[in-house]
KOLGUPA-606653 format. One record per atom (N, C-alpha, C, O): residue number from 1; residue in one letter; atom name; x, y, z. Coordinates in steps of 0.001 Angstrom, whole numbers. Last residue first. Layout:
<rs>
num | residu | atome | c1 | c2 | c3
NUM | a | CA | X | Y | Z
...
</rs>
This chain:
<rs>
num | residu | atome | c1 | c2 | c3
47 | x | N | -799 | 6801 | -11112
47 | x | CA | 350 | 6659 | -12557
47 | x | C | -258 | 6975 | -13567
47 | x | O | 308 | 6957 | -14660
46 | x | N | -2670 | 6251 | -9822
46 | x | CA | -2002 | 7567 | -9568
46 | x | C | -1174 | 7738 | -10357
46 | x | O | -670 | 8857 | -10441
45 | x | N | -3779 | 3773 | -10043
45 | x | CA | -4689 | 5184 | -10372
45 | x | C | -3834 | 6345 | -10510
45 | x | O | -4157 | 7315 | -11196
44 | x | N | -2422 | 2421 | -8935
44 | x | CA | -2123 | 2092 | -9948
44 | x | C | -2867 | 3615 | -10342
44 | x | O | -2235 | 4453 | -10984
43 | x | N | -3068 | 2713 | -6003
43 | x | CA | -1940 | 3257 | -6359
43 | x | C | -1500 | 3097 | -8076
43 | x | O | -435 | 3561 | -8485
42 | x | N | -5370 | 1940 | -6016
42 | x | CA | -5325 | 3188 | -5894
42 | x | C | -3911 | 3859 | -6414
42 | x | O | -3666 | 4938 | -6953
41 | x | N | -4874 | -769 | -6567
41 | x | CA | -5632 | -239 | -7878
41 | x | C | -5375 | 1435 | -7634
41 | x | O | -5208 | 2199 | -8585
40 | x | N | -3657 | -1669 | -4243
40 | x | CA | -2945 | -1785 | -5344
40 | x | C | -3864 | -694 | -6671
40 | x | O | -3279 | -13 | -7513
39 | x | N | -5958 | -964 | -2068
39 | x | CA | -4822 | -253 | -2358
39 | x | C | -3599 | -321 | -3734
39 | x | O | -2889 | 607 | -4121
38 | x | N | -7532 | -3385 | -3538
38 | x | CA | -8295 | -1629 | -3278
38 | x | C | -6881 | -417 | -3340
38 | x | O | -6701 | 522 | -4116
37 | x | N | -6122 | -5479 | -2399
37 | x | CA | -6874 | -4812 | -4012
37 | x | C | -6627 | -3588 | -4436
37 | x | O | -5919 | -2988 | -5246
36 | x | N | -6128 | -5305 | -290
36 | x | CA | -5229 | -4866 | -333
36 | x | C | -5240 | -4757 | -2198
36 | x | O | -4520 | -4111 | -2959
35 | x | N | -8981 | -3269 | 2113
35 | x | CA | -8209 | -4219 | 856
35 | x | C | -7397 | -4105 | 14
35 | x | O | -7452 | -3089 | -679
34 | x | N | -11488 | -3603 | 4438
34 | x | CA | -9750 | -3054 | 4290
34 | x | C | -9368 | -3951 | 2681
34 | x | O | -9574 | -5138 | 2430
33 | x | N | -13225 | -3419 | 6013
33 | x | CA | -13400 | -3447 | 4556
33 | x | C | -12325 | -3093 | 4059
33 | x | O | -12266 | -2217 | 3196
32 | x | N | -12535 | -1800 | 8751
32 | x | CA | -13230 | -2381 | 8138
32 | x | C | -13360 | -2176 | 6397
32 | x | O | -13529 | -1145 | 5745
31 | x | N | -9459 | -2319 | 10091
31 | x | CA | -10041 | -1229 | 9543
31 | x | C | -11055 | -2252 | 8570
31 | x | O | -10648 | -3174 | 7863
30 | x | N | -8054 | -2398 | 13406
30 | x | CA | -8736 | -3010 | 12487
30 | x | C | -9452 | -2066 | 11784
30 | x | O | -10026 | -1133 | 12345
29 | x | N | -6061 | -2498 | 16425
29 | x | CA | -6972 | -1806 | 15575
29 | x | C | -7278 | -2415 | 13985
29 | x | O | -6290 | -2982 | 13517
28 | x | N | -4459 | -3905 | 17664
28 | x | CA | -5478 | -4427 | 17947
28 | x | C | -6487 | -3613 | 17076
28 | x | O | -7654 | -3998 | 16996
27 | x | N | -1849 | -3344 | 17635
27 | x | CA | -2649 | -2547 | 18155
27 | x | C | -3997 | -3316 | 18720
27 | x | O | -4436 | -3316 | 19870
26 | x | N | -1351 | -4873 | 14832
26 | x | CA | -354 | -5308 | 16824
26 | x | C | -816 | -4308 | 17386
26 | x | O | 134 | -3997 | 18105
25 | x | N | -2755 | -3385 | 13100
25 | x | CA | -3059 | -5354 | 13728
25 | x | C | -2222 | -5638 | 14884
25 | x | O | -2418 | -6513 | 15728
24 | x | N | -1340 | -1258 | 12848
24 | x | CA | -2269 | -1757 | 13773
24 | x | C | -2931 | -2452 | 14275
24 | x | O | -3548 | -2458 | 15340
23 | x | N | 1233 | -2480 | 11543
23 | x | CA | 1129 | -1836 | 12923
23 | x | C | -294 | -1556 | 13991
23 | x | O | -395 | -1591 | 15218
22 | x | N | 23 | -3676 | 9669
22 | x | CA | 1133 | -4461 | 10722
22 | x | C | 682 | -3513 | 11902
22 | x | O | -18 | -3761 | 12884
21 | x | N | -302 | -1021 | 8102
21 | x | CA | -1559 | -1911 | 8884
21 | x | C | -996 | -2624 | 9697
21 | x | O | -1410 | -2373 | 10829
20 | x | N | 1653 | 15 | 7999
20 | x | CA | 1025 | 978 | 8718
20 | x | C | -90 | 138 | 9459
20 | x | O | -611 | 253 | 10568
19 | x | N | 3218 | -1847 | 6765
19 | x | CA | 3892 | -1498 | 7812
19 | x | C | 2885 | -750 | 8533
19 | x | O | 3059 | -738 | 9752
18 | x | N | 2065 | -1498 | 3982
18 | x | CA | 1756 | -2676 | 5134
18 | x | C | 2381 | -2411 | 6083
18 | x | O | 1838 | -3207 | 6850
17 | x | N | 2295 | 1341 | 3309
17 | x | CA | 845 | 508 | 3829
17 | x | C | 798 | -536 | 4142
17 | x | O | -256 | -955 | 4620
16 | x | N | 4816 | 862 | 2500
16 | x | CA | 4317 | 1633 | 4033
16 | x | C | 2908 | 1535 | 4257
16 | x | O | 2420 | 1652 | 5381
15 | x | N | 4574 | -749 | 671
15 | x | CA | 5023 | -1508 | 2067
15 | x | C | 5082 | -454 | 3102
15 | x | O | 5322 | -671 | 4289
14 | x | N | 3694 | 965 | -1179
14 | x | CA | 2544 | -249 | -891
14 | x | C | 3470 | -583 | 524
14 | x | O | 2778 | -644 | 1540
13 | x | N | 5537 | 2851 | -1612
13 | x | CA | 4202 | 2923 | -1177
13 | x | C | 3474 | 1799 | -155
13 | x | O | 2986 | 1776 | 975
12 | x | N | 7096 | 1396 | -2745
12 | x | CA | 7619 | 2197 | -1342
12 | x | C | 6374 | 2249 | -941
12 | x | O | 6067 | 1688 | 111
11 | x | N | 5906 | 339 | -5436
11 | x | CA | 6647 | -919 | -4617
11 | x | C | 6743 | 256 | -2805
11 | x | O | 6403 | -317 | -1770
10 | x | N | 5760 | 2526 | -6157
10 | x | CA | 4674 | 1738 | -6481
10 | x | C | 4965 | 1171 | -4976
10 | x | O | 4492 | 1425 | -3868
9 | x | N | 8656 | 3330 | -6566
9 | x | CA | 7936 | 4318 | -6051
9 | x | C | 6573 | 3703 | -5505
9 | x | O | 6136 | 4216 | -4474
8 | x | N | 9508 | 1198 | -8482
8 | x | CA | 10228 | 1372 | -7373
8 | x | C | 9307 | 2293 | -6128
8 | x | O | 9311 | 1945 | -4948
7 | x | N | 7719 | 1725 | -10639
7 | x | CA | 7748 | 998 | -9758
7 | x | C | 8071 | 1169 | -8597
7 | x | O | 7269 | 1296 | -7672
6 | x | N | 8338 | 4635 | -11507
6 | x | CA | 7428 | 4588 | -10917
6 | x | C | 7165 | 2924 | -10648
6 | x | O | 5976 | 2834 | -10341
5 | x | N | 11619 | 3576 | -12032
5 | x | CA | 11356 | 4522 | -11168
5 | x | C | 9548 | 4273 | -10531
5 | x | O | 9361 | 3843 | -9393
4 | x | N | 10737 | 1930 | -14173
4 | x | CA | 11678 | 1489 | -13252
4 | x | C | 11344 | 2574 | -11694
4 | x | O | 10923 | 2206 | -10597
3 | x | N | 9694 | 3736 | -16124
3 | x | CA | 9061 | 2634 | -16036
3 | x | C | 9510 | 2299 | -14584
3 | x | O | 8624 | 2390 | -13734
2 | x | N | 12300 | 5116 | -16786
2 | x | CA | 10859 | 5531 | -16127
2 | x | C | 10203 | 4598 | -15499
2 | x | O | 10128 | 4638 | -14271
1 | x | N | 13634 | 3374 | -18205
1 | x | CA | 14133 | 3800 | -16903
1 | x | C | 13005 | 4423 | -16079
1 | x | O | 12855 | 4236 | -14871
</rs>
């Protein structure tokens, strides 16, 4: 059930980081060296 939870938690994360970038790609803002690697591993770091 744990297991379940820090997914679920994994999973909230990551789509407010795409909602945050969405949002600034319809800005026109751009973040160099952006990756979505980078964010999966960070968030794997935190478990």
């Amino acid at each position: 059930m744990r297991e379940l939870e820090e997914r679920k938690h994994k999973l909230a994360a990551l789509r407010i980081h795409l909602a945050e970038g969405a949002a600034q790609a319809s800005r026109g803002e751009f973040v160099q060296n952006y990756s979505f690697a980078a964010v999966i591993q960070e968030l794997d770091n935190e478990a």
